[in-house]
DOVEXTI-583836 format. One line per 5 residues: number of its first residue (from 1); their letters; for each residue x, y, z of N, C-alpha, C. Coordinates in Angstrom, 2 decimals. Layout:
<pts>
NUM) A) X:Y:Z:X:Y:Z:X:Y:Z; ...
</pts>
This chain:
<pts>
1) XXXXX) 0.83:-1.21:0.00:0.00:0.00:0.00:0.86:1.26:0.00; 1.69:1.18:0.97:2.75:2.31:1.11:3.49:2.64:-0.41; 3.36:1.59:-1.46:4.13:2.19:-2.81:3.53:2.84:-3.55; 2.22:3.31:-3.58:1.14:3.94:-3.79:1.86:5.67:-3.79; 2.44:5.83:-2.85:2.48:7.00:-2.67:4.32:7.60:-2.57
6) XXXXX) 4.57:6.07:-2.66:6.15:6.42:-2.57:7.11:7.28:-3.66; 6.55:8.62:-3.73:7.13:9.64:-4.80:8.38:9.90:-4.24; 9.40:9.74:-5.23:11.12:10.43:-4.47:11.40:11.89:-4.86; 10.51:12.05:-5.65:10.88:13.82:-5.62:11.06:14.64:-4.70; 12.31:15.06:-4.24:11.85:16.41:-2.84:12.92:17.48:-3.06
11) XXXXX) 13.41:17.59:-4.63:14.09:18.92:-4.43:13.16:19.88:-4.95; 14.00:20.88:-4.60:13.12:21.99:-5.10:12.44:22.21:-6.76; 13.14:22.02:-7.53:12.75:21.08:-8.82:11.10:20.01:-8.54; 11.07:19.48:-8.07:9.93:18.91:-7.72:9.21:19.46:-7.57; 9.46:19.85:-5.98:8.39:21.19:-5.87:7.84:21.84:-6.64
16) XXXXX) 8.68:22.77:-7.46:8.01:23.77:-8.46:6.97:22.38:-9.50; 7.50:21.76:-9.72:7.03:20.54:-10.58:5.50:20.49:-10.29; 5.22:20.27:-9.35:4.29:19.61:-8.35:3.45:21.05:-8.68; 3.55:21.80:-8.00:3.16:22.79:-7.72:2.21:23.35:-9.41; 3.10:23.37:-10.31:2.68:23.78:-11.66:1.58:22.68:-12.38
21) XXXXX) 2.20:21.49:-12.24:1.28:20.23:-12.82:0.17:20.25:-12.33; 0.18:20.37:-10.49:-1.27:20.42:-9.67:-2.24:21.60:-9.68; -1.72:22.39:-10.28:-2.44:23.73:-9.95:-3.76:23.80:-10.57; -4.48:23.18:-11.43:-5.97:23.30:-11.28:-6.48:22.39:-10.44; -6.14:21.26:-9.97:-6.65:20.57:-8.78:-6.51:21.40:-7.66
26) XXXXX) -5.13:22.19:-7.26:-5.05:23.01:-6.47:-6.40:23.83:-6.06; -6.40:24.27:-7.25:-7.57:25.45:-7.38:-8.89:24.87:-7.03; -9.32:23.70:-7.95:-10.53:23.09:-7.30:-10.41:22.72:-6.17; -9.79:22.40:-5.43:-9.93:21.56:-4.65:-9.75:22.66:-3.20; -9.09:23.65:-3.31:-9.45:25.05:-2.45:-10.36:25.64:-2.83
31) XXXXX) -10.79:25.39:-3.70:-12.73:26.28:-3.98:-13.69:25.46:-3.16; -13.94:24.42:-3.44:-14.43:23.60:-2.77:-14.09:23.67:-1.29; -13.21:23.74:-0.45:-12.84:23.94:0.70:-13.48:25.42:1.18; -13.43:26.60:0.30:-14.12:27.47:0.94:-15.39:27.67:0.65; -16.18:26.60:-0.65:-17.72:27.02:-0.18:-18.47:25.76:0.78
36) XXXXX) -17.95:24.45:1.44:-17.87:23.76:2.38:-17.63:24.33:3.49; -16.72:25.20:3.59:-16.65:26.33:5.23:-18.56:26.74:5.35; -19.20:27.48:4.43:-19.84:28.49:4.57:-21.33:27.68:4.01; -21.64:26.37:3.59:-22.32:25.48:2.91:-23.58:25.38:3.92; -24.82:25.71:3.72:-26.37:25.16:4.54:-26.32:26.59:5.45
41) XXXXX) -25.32:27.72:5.23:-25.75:28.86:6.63:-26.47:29.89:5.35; -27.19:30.57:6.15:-28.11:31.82:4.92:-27.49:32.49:4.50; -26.25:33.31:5.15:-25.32:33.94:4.28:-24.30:33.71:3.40; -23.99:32.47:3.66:-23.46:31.70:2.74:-21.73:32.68:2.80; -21.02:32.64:1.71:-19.80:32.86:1.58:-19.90:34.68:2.44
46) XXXXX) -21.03:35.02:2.18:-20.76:36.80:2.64:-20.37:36.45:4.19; -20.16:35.60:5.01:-19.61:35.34:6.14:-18.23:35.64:6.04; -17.60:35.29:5.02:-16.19:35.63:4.53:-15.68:37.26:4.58; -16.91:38.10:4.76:-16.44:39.38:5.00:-17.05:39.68:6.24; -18.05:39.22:6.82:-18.51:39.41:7.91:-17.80:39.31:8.70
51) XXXXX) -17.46:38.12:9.31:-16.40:37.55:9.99:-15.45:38.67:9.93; -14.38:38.73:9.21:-13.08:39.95:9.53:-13.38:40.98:10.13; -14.79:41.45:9.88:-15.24:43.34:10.18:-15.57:42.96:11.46; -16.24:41.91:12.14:-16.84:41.53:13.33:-15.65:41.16:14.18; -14.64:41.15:13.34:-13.52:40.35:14.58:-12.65:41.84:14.45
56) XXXXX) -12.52:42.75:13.02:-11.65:44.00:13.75:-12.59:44.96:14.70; -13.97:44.84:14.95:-14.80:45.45:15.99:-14.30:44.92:17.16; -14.45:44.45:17.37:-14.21:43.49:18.67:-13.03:44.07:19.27; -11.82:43.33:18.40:-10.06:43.89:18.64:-10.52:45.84:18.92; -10.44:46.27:18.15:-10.22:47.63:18.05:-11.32:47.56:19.49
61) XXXXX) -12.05:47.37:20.07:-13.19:48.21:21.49:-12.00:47.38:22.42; -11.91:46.03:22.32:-10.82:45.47:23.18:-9.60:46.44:23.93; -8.77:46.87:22.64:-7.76:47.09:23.25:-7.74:48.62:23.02; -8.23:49.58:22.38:-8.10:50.86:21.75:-9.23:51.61:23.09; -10.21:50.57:23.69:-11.95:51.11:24.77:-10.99:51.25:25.77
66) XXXXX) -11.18:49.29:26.08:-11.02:48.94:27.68:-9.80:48.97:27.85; -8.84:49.05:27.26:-7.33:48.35:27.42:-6.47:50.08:27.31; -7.05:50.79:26.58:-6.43:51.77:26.10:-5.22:52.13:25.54; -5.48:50.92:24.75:-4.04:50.84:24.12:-3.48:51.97:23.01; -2.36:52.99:22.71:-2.12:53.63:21.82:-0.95:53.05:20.86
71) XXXXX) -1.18:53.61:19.76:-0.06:53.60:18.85:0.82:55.07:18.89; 1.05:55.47:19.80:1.80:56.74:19.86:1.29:57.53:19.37; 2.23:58.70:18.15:2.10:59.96:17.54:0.99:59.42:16.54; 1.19:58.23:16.17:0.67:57.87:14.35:-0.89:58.02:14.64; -1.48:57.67:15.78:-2.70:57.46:16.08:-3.23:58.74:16.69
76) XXXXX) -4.59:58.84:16.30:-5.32:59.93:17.00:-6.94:59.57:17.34; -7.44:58.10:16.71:-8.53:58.18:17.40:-8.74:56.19:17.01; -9.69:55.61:17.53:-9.93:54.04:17.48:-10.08:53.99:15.82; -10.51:54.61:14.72:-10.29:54.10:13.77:-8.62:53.73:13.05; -8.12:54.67:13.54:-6.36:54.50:13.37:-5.94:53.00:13.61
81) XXXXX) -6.51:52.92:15.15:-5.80:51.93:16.11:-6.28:50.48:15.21; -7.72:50.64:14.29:-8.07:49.18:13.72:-7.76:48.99:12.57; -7.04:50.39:12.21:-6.24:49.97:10.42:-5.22:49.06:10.94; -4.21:49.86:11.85:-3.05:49.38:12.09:-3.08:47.70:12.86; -3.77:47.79:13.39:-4.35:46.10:14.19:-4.75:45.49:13.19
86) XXXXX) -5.47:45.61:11.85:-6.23:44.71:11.39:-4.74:44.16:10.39; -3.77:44.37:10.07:-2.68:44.34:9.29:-2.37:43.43:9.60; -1.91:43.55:11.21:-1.26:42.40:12.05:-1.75:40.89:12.18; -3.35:41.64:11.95:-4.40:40.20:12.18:-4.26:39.52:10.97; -4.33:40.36:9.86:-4.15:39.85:8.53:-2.98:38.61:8.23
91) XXXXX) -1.80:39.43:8.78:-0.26:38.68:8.15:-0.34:37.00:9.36; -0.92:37.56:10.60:-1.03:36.34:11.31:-1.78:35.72:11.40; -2.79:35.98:10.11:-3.84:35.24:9.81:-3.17:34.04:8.84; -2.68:34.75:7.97:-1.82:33.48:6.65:-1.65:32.79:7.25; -0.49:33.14:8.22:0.61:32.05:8.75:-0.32:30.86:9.84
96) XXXXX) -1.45:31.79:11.00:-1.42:30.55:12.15:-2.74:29.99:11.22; -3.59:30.57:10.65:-4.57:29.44:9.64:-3.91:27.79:9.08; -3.01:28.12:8.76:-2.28:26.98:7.45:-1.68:26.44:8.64; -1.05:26.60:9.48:-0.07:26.18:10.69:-1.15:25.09:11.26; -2.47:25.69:11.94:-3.06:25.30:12.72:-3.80:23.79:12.12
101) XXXXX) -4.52:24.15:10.62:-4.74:23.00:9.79:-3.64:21.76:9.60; -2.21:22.32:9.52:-1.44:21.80:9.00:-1.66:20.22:9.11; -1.26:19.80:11.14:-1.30:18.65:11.55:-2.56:17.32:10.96; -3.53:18.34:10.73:-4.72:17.23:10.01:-5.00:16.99:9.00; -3.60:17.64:8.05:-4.27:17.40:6.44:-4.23:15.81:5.90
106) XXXXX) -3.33:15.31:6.52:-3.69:13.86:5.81:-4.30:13.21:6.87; -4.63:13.38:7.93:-5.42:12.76:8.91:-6.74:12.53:8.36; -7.30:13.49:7.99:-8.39:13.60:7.75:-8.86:13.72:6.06; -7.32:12.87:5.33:-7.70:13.06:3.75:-6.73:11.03:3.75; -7.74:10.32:5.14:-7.06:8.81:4.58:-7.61:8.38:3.29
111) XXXXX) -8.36:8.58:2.75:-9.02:8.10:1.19:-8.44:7.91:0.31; -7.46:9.45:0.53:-6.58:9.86:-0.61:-5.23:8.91:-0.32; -4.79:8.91:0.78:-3.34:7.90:0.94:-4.11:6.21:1.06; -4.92:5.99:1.14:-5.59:3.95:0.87:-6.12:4.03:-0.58; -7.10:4.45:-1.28:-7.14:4.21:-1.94:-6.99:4.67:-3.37
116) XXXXX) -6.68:5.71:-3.43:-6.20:6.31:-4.67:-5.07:6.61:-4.98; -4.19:6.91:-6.15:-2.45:7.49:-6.43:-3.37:9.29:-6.64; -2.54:9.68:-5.16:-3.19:11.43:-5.22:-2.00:11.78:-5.36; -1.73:13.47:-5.09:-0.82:13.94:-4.94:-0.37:14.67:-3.72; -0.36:13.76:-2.67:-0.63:14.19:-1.20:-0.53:15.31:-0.80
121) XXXXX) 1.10:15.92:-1.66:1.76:17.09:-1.23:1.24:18.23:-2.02; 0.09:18.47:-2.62:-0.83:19.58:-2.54:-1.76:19.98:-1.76; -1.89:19.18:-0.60:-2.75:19.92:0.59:-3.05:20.83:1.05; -1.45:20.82:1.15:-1.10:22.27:2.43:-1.04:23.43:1.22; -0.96:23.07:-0.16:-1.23:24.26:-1.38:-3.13:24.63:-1.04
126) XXXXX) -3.69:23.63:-0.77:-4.95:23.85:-1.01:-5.01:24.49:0.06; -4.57:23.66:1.28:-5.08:24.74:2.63:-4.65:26.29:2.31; -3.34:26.48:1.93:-3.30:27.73:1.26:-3.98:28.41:0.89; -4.29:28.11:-0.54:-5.66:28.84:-1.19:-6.60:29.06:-0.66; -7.09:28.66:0.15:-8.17:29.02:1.01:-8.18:30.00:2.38
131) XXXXX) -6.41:29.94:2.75:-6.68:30.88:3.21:-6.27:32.06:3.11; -5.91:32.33:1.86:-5.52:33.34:0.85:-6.79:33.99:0.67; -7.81:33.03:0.58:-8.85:33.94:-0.37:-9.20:34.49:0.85; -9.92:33.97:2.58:-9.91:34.60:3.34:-8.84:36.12:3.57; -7.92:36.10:3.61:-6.91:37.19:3.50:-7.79:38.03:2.92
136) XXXXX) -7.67:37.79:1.51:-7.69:38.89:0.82:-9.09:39.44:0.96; -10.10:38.83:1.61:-11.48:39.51:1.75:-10.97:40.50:2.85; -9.98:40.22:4.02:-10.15:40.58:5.05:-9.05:42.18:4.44; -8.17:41.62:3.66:-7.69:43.05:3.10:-8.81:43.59:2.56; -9.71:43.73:1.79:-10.86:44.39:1.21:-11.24:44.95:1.92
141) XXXXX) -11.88:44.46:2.88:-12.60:45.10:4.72:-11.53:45.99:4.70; -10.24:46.20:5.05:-9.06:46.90:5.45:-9.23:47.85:4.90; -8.92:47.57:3.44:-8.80:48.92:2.54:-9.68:49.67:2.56; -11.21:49.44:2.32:-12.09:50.11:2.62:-12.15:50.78:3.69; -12.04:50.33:4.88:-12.00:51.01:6.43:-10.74:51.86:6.17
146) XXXXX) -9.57:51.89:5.22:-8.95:53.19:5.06:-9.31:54.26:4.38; -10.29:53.80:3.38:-10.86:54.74:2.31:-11.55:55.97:3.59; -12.41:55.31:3.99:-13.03:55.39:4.75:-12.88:57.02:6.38; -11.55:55.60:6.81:-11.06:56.65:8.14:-10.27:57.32:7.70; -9.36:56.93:6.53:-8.26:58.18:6.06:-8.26:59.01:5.00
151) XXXXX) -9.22:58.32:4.00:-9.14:58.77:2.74:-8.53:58.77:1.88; -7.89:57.97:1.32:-6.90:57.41:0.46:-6.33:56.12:1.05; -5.56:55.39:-0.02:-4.86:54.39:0.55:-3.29:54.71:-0.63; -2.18:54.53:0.25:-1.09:54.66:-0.48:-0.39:53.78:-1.84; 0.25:54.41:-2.62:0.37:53.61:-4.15:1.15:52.77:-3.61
156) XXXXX) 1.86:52.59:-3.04:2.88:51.47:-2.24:2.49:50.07:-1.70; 0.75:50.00:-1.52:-0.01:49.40:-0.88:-0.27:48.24:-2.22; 0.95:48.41:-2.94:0.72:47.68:-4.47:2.16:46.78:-4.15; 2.97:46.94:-3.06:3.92:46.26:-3.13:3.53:44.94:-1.91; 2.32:44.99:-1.59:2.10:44.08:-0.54:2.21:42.51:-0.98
161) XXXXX) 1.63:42.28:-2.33:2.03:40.76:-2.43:3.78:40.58:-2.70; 4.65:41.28:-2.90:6.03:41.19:-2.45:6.26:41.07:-1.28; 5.62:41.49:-0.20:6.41:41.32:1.13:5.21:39.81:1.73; 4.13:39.88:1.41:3.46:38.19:1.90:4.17:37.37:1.22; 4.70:37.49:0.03:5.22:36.11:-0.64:6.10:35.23:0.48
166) XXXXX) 7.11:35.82:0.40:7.71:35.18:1.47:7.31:34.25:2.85; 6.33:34.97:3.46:5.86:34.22:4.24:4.97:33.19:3.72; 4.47:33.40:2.80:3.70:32.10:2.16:4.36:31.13:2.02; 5.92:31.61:1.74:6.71:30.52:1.10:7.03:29.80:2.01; 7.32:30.60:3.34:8.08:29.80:4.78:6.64:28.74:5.32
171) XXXXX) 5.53:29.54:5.08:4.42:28.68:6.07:4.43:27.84:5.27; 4.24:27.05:4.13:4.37:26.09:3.14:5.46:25.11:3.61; 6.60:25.54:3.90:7.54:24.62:4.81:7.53:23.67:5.73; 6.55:24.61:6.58:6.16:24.82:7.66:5.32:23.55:7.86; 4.01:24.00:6.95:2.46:22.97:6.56:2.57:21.66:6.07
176) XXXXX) 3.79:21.26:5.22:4.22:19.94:4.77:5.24:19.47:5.67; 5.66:20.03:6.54:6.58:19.35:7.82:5.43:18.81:8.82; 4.39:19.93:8.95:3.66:19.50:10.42:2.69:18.82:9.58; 2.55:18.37:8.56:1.54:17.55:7.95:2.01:16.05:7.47; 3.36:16.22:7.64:3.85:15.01:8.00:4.33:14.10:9.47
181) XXXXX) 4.54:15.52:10.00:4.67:14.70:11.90:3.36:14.56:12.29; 2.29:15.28:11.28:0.83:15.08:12.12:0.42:13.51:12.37; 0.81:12.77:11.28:0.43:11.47:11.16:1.08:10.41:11.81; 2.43:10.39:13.01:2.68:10.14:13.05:2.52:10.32:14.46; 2.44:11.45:15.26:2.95:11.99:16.64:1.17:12.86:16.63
186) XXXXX) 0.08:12.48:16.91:-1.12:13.18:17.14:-1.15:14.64:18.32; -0.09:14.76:18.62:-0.34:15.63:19.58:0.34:16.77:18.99; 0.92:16.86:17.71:1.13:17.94:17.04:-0.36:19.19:17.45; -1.00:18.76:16.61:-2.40:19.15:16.61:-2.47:20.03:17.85; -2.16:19.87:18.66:-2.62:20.85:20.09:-1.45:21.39:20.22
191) XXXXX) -0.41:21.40:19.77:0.71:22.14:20.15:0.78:23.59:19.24; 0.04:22.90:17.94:0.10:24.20:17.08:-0.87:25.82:17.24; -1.72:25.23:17.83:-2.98:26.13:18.69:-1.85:27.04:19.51; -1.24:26.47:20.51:-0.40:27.01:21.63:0.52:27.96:20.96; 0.95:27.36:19.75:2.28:27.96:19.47:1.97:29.25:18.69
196) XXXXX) 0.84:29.28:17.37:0.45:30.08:16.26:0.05:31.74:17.50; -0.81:31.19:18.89:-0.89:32.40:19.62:-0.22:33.10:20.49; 1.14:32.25:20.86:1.78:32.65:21.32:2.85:33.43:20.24; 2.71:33.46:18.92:3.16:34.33:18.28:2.15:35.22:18.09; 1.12:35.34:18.03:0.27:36.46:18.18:0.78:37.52:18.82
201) XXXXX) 1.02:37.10:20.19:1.36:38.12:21.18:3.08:38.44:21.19; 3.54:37.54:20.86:5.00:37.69:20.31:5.40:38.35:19.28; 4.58:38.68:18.89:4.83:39.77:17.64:3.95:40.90:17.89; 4.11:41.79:17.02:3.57:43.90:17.04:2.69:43.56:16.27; 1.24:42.94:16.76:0.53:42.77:16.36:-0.79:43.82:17.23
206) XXXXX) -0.74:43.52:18.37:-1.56:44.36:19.48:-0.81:45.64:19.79; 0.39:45.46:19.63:1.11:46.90:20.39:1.91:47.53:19.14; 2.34:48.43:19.53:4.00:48.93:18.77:5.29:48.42:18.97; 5.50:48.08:18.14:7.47:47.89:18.63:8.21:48.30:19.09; 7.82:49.78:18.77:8.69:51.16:19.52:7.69:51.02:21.06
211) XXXXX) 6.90:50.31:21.72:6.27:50.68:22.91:7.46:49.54:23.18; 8.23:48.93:23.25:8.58:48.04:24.36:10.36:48.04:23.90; 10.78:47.94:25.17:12.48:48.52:25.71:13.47:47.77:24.44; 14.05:49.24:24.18:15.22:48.51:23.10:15.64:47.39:23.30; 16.33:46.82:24.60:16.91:45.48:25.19:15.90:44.62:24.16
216) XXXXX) 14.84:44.24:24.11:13.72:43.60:24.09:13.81:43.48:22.40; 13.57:44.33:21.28:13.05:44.56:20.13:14.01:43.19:19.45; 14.81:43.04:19.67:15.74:41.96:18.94:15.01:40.96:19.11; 14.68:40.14:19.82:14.26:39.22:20.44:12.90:39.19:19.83; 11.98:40.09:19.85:10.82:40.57:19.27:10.65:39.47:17.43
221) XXXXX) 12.29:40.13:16.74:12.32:39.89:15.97:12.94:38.25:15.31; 12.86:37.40:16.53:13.14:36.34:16.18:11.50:35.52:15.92; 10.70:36.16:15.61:9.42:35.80:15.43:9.18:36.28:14.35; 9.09:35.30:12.90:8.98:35.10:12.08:8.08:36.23:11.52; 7.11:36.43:12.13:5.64:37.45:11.61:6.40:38.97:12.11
226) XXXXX) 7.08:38.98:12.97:7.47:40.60:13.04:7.66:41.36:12.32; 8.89:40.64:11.46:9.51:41.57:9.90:8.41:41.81:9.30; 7.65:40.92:8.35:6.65:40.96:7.77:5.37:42.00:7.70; 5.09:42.01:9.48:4.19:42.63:9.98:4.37:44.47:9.39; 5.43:44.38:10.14:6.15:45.79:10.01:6.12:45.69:8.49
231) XXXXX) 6.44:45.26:7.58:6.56:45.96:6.38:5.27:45.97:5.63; 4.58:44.79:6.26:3.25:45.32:5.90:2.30:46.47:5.66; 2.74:47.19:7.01:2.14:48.61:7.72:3.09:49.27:6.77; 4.50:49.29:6.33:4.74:50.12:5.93:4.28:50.27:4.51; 3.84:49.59:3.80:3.55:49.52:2.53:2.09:50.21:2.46
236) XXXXX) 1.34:49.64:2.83:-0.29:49.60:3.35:-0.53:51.20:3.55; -0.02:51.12:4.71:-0.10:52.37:5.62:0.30:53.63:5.54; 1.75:53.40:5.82:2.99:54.50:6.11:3.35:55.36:4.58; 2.93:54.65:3.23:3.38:54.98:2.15:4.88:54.93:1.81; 5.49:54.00:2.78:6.55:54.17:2.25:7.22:51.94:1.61
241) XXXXX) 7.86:52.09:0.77:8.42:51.52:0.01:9.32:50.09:0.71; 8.84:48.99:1.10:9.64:48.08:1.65:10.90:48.06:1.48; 11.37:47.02:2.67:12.80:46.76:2.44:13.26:45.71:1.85; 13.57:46.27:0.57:13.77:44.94:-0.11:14.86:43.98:0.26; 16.41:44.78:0.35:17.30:43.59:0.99:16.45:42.44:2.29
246) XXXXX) 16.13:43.54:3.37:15.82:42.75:4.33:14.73:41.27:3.80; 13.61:41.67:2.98:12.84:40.88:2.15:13.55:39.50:1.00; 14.25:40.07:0.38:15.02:39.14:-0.08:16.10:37.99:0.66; 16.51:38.31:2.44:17.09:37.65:2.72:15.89:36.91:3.56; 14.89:37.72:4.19:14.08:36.74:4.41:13.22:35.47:3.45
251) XXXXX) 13.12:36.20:2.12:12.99:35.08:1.19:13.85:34.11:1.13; 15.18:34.44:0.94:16.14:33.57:0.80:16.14:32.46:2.08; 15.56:32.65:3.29:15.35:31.92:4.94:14.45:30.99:4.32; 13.33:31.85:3.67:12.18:31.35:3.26:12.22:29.73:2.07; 12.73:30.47:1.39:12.93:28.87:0.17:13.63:28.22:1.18
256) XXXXX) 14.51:28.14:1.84:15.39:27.30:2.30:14.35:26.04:3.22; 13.16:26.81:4.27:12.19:25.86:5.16:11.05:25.41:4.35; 10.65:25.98:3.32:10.17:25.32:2.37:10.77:23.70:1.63; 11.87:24.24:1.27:12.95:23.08:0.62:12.37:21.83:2.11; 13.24:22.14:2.90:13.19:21.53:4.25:11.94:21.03:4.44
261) XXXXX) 10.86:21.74:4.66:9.56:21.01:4.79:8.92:20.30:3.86; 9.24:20.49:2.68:8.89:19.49:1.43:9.71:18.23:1.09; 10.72:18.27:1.49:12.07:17.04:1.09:11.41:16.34:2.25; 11.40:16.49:3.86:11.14:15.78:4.85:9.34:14.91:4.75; 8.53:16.00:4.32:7.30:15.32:3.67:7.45:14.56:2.75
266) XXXXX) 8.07:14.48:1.84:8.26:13.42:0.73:9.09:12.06:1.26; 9.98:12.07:2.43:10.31:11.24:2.46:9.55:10.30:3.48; 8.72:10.96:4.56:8.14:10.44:5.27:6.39:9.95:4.92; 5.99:10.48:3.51:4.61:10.19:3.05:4.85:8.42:2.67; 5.70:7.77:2.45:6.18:6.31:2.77:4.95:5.77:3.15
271) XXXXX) 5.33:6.49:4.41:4.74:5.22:5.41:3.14:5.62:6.12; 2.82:6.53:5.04:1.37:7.31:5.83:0.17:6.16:5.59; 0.08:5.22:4.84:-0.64:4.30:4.38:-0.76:2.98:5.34; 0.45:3.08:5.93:1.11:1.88:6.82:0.13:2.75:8.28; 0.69:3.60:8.64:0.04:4.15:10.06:-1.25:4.55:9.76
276) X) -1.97:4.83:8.42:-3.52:5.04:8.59:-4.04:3.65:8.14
</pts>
């Protein structure tokens, strides 16, 4: 049963391989995943924008009401405080979505490893897509709520799929590593919950960067979503122009845990037939 699935491809060559050959299954098969989210409720997919505006209400009375949280000079009233928050929610939306799924993608796709030759290692592409398309509704909500509280949105705000790429590329690493220990070690699954929010708060997602002691900011930045975050806002927001070196070496981090999480999935999808 296990030769079913025993593909030796895992360089990066593959990858791209994989990736290009699968891509209308990709596509179906993440369409399908997001009208199954939203399938038998009355609003059907418009939950997809509901949801984001209902969750930056919430955040923004949370911490901008009761908490009184500021963003320093940049801010002057709670609509400020939910541009700049909803960014954060956004970029750590990609990452702990796909993270959090990761552990159950073949758990819960045994059909595909017993009885059919699938292509296992488009999953975590599909989980992707799906939560891409979430993203990008929740950027829509965003942009609008800038039209809105600021009145314009900056031309720079065109360099944003340059600075997500990257992280797409790392969580992809990421999603075919923990989608291969998922099947093996079940308690992945609850560790990833713990971990995706404890980068929440580990990153300048709720606060400023500049609010907490130089000593500190380094450290800040060993959390994957920080860089990102920040250049997010700066693109989006600030009008000003990413950093591309810094971007390119984080890309360059980036292919590398990708590579890593795809070579280690390929070699361990073996035996997923044997343990399910």
């Amino acid at each position: 049963m296990s030769s079913i699935h025993a593909e030796s491809g895992s360089s990066p060559g593959a990858l791209l391989r994989s990736l290009v050959s699968n891509r209308t299954l990709i596509w179906q098969l993440a369409k399908r995943d997001v009208i199954s989210r939203y399938r038998g409720s009355v609003f059907g997919l418009a939950w997809s924008f509901f949801n984001p505006l209902f969750m930056l209400a919430v955040y923004t009375f949370v911490f901008s009401v009761v908490f009184k949280a500021r963003w320093g000079l940049e801010t002057s009233n709670h609509g400020d405080f939910a541009v700049i928050l909803f960014v954060g929610i956004i970029v750590h939306g990609v990452f702990a979505e796909c993270v959090n799924k990761a552990p159950g993608l073949i758990l819960n796709s045994s059909s595909y490893v017993k009885r059919v030759i699938f292509p296992l290692d488009t999953l975590p592409w599909v989980a992707m897509g799906a939560t891409l398309f979430h993203s990008t509704i929740s950027l829509l909500v965003l942009l609008i709520a800038q039209i809105v509280l600021r009145g314009s949105i900056p031309i720079t705000a065109l360099w944003l799929p340059v600075v997500i790429l990257p992280l797409v590329i790392a969580t992809m690493g990421v999603s075919w590593l923990l989608a291969a220990l998922g099947v093996y070690l079940r308690d992945i699954g609850q560790v990833t919950g713990i971990l995706t929010t404890a980068m929440l708060f580990m990153a300048p997602v709720l606060y400023p960067l500049q609010a907490l002691p130089e000593r500190i900011r380094p450290y800040i930045y060993l959390n994957p979503l920080t860089f990102i975050i920040e250049q997010a806002r700066e693109v989006l927001l600030w009008g000003h122009a990413p950093d591309f070196v810094g971007l390119g070496k984080y890309a360059l981090g980036a292919m590398l845990v990708a590579w890593f999480g795809f070579a280690t999935f390929q070699k361990m999808r073996k035996g997923f037939a044997d343990v399910l």
